[in-house]
N, C-alpha and C positions, 0 to 999 in steps of 0.2 A: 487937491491932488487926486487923479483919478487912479482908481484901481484895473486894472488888468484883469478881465476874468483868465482862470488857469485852464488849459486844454486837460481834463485830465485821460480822454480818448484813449489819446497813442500812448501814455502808460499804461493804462487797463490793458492795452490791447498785447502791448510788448509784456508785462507780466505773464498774461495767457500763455502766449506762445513759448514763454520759456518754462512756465510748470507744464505744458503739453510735449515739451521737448526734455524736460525731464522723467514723465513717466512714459513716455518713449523707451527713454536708455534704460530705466528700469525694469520696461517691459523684457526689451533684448537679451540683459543682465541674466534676467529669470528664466528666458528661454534657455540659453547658451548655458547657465549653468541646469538645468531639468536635461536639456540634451547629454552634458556629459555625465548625469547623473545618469540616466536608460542606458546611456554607452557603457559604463562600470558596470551595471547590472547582467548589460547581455555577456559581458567578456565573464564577468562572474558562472554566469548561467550556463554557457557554452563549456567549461572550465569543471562545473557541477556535473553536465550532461558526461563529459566526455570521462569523469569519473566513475559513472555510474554502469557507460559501458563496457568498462575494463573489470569492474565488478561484474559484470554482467557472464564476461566473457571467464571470468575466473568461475563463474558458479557452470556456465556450461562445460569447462575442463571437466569440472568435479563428477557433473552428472552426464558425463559422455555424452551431451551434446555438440554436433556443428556451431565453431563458431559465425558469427553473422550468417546465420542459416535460417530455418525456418521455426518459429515458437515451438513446433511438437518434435517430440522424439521420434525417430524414425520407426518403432514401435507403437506410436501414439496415446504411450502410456506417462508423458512426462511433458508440461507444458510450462516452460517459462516465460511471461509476459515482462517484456520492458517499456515499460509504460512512460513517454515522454511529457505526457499532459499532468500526469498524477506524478511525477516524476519517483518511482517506484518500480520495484522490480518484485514479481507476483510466481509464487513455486505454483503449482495444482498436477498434484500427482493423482490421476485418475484412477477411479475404480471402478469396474466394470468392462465392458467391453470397447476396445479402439475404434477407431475412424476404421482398420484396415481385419476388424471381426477379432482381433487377437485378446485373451482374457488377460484384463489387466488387473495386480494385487496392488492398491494405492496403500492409503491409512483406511483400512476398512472396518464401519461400525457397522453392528447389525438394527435392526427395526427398533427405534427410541432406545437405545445404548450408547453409553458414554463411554465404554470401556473399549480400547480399541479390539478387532476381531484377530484371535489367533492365528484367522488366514490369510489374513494381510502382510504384504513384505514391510512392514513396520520395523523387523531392526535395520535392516541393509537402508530405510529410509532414515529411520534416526537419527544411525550415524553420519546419515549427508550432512543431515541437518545441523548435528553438532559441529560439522567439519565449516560451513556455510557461516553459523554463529559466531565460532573463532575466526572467522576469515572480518566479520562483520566488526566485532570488538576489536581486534587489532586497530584499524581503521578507527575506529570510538576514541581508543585512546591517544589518539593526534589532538585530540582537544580541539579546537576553533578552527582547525582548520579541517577535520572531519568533516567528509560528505556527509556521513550518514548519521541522523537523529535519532532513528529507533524500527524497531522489530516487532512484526504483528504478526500473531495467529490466530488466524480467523475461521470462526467456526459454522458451520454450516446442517441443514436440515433438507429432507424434502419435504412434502405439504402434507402429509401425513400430519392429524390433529395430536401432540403428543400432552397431555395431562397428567397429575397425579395429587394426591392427597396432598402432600407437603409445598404444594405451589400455595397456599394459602393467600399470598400477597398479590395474582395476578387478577387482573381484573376480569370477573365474569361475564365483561363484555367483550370481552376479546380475550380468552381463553387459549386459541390456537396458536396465535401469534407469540402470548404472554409466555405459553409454556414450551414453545421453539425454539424462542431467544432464549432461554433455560436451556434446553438441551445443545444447543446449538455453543453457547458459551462453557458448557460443558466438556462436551468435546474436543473446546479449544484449550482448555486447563488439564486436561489429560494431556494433549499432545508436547501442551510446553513442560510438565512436570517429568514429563517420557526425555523432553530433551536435553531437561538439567542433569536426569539422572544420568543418561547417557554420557554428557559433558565429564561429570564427573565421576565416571569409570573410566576415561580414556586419559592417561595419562599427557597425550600431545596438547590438550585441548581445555583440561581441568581448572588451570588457572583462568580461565576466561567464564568459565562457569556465572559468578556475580557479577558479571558485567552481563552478562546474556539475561540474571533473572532483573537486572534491575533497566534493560533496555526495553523487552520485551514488553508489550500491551495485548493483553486479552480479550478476543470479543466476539461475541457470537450474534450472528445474525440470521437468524434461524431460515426459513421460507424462500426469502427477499431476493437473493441473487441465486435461481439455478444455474446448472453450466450452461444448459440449454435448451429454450423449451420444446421443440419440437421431439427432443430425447423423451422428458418428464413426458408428454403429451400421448407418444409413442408406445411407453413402457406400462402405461393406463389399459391399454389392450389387451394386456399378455397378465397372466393370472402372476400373482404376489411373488409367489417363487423365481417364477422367469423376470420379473420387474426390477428383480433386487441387482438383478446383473444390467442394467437396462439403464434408464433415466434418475430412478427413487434412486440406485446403489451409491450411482458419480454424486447426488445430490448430496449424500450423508457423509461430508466429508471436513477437513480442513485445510489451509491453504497457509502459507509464511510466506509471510510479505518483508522488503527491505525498503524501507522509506529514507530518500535522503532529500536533504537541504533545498532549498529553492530561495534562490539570490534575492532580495530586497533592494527598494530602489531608493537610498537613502535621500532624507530632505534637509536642506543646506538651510542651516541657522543662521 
């Protein structure tokens, strides 16, 4: 009896084509679901932004800014940054002199001082500040569905080298820098302990006080980010006293940041 050899070609080949037609659909599957997955995201994201500027526009009520108007106050003693990349909204209440020569009183410290200066409009800012944080925990307490994640005051230096005995831990390789971020985070622990107490002396605002200290993050960055260098660069020319009103003054400062949420693009199990 003879045997038949078996073709097995056109099966190998009809296999192939149907595990190739399988990760095919697979592939498609994965697309079609990644696409409506970026799609949730951006509707999240848009949904996030457009929270941020109604936040935005409530902190410019507060501090008599133009809505949808221009970052500076028409004094140019008052900048608020809405930040769509960092998705953050950024206060910097200037000290020293405006874009238009007028003197401006921010939070003002004097030459390596952590304490804020007497001649600084430090209450009237304060209480913005307080009024800003209550507006900020209200929103917190929505839970999950809360824009906002938390509250930074960040503190700031100019390049003036600042040192002292009790820095013992910084490295005496970098001395300037080590004891910057010290004063600089200094700074910023005075202006948030200014704002708790403020919080709670005002009866409107009091109950959000611990939600304010437990959002809040502290941080100082001493040197690292001037407002601007050709100010700092400027103020180099003009002898100490005049400087302090100049580039060094705006450098010595802090700033409160509102950080909110940024959508995630979930991955399908």
């Amino acid at each position: 009896m003879n045997k038949k050899k078996v073709d097995f070609s056109h099966s190998n080949t009809d296999l192939m084509a149907s595990i190739a037609v399988i990760f095919l659909l697979l592939a498609v599957a994965m697309i079609l679901a990644n696409s409506a997955a970026v799609s949730k995201a951006e509707n999240a994201q848009e949904k996030l932004n457009a929270e941020r500027n109604e936040f935005n526009n409530e902190i410019r009520d507060l501090l008599k800014l133009p809505r949808g108007g221009k970052d500076v106050s028409d004094d140019g003693c008052i900048r608020v940054i809405n930040d769509d990349l960092k998705s953050e909204i950024r206060i910097r209440f200037i000290d020293g002199h405006s874009a238009n020569g007028e003197r401006c009183r921010g939070l003002t410290f004097g030459t390596a001082e952590f304490k804020l200066s007497g001649q600084s409009d430090s209450a009237n800012i304060l209480d913005k500040l307080a009024l800003i944080s209550s507006k900020a925990c209200k929103k917190q307490s929505a839970g999950k569905d809360s824009p906002i994640w938390r509250l930074s005051i960040e503190g700031h230096t100019d390049k003036d080298r600042y040192f002292n005995d009790s820095l013992s831990r910084c490295d005496h390789r970098n001395e300037e820098l080590c004891g910057n971020l010290y004063l600089s985070a200094q700074r910023a622990r005075e202006v948030y302990l200014r704002i708790a107490r403020t919080m709670a002396s005002n009866e409107k605002v009091s109950q959000d006080r611990r939600c304010f200290e437990k959002m809040a993050l502290i941080s100082g960055r001493g040197p690292l980010d001037p407002v601007n260098e050709p100010d700092r660069e400027m103020a180099a020319v003009y002898d100490e006293a005049e400087s302090n009103h100049d580039g060094k003054q705006s450098n010595r400062r802090v700033e409160y940041i509102v950080h909110f949420k940024v959508a995630k693009i979930e991955a399908n199990k």
